[in-house]
N, C-alpha and C positions, 0 to 999 in steps of 0.2 A: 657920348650923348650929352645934351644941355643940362647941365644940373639944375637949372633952373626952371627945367619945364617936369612933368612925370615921367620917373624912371622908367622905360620900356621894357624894361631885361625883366626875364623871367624869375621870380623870388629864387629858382636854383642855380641862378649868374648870381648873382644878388650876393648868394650866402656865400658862394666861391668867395667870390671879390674880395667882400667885406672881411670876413673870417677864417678861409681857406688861403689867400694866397701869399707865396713869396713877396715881399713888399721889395726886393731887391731884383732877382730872375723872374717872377712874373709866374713861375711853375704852381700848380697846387699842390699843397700840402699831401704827403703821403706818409706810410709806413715806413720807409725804406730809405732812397734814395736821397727822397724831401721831406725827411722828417722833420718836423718844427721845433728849433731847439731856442731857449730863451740862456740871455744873455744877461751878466750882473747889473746892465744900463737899462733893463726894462726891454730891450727891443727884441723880437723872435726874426727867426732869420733858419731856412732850410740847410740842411748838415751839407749836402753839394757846396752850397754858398762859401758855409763856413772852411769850408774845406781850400778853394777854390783862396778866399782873403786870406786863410793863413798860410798856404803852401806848405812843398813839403809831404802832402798829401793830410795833411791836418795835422802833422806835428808842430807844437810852437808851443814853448813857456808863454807869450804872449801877442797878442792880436789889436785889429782896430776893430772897432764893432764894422758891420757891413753896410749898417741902415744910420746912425748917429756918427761913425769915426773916434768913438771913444777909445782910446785904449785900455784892455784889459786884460788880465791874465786870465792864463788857460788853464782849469782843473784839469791834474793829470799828465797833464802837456801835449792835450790831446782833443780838439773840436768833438769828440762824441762824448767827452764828458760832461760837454755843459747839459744841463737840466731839458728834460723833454718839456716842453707846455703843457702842462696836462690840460688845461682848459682848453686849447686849439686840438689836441688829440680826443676831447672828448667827443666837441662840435665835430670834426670831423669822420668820429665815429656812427654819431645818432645820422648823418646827413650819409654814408656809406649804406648805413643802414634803410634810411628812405629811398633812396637811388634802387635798392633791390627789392623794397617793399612794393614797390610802381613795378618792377621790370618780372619776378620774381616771386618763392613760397619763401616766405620769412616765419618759420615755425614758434610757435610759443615753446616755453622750457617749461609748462607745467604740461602741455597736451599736445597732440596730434592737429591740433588745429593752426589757421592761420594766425602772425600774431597784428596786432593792431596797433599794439601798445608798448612805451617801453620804462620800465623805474630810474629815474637818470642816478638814482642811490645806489641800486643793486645794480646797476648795469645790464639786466634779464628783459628781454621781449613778453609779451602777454598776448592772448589773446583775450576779444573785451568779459568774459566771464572770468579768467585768471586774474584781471586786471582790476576788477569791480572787488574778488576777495582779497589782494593784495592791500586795497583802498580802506579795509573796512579790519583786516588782522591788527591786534595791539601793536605787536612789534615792529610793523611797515606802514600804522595809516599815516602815519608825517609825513610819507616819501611822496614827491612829488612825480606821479606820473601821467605822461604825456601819449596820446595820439599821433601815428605818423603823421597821420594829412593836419593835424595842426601844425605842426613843425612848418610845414609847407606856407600854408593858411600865413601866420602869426609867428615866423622866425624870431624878431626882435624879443618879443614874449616870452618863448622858449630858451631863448637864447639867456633872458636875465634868470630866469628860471635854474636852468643848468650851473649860471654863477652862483648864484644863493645856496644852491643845495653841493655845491663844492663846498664852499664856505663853511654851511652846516655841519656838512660830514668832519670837518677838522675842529669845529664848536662844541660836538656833541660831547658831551661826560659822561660816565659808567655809568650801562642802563642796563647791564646783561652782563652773566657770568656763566664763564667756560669753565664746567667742568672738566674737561678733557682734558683741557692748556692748566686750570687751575689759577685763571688769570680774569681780572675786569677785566670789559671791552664793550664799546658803543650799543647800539641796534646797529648801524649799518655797519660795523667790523660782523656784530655775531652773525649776519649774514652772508658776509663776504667771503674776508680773512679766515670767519670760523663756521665754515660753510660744511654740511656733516659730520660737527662736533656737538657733544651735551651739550647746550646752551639753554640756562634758564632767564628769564628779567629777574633782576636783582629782588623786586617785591616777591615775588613767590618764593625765592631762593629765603629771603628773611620770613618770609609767614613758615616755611619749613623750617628755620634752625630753631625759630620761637616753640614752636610743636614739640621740636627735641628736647631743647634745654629747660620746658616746662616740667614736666618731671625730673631733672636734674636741681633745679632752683629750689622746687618743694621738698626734695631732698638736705640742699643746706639752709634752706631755711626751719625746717625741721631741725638740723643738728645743733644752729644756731638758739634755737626756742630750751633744746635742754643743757645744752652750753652755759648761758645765761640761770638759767633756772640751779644748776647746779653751781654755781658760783654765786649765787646768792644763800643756798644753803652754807656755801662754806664760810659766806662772812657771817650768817648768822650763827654759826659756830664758834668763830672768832670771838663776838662782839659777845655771847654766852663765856666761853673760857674766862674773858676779862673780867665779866662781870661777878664770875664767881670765885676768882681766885684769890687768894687769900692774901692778903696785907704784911707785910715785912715789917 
């Protein structure tokens, strides 16, 4: 097509193109075969490809890139070491997901119902009442989530969306403790990672140890009150003795 005129192709050519495909074979991005593997040069490039430039069947201490001809070495010494994209396995997860939302029952993970909706933090579908309370809980209103048909609607949108909330998820600092593990860890780890474990947010977890150790503090500070008191008796015993004892 004319780049210079409006793009024809349907928003889901569009999101292939753009974000989905092999910039080397031309293939789209998959699970498997075409998985999208990123390279120390910045460039992604599918595991066949890699396979394919290093020979061998993917064995090689070192490679050229497929899309720049950089050379670089192979963790491993093995093409399925290099690092998955997680950003291009994400996109191409929520867009797998739309593809069956159109064709398909894409079930929410809170109910029996359809889902509408997906938290790109938790990675879980919604349907729009699961989704509305996901929105409005302490511990998920940050989370950024998204309607299938806008994904559709407003890719570009979504798309920066999905970057930021990666981003975020690797930003965030200790807002929740596991009980269970015995460990700090994010909101979206105690979601995830620690997904049917004790998990309190850190503030309650501290308005509980405060509760405890309030009767424990009034305990030493008590002890501390006749500590004090009695060590003043005994300098005034002291400063008594001296005063009364008798001259050499």
């Amino acid at each position: 097509y004319d780049a210079s005129k409006p793009d024809p192709r349907p928003t889901e050519t569009k999101l292939k193109d753009e974000y989905l495909t092999c910039e080397v074979c031309k293939h789209t991005f998959d699970f498997n075969k075409y998985a999208p593997h990123q390279l120390p040069c910045g460039d992604t490039a599918c595991l066949d490809c890699l396979r394919q430039f290093a020979g061998r069947k993917g064995k090689a201490e070192e490679m050229h890139c497929p899309v720049c001809d950089r050379l670089t070495a192979v963790p491993g010494n093995h093409v399925c070491c290099f690092p998955p994209n997680a950003g291009t396995l994400k996109i191409l997860e929520v867009f797998k997901l739309v593809e069956a939302y159109k064709k398909e029952f894409v079930p929410c993970i809170g109910c029996d119902e359809k889902g509408e909706a997906r938290c790109l933090e938790c990675q879980e579908n919604y349907c729009d009442e699961h989704a509305n309370f996901h929105s409005i809980v302490a511990a998920t209103k940050h989370h950024t989530v998204v309607k299938f048909m806008d994904i559709l609607a407003e890719p570009q949108k979504i798309l920066r969306l999905m970057e930021l909330s990666s981003v975020a998820s690797t930003q965030l600092g200790p807002g929740a403790v596991c009980t269970t593990c015995n460990a700090l860890c994010c909101l979206v780890c105690a979601i995830t990672e620690h997904k049917g474990h004790s998990v309190k947010e850190i503030g309650d977890t501290m308005s509980t140890i405060h509760e405890k150790m309030r009767p424990v503090m009034k305990r030493v500070e008590q002890t501390l009150t006749i500590s004090n008191r009695n060590l003043k008796i005994a300098e005034d015993v002291d400063k008594g003795d001296e005063h009364h004892a008798p001259e050499m």
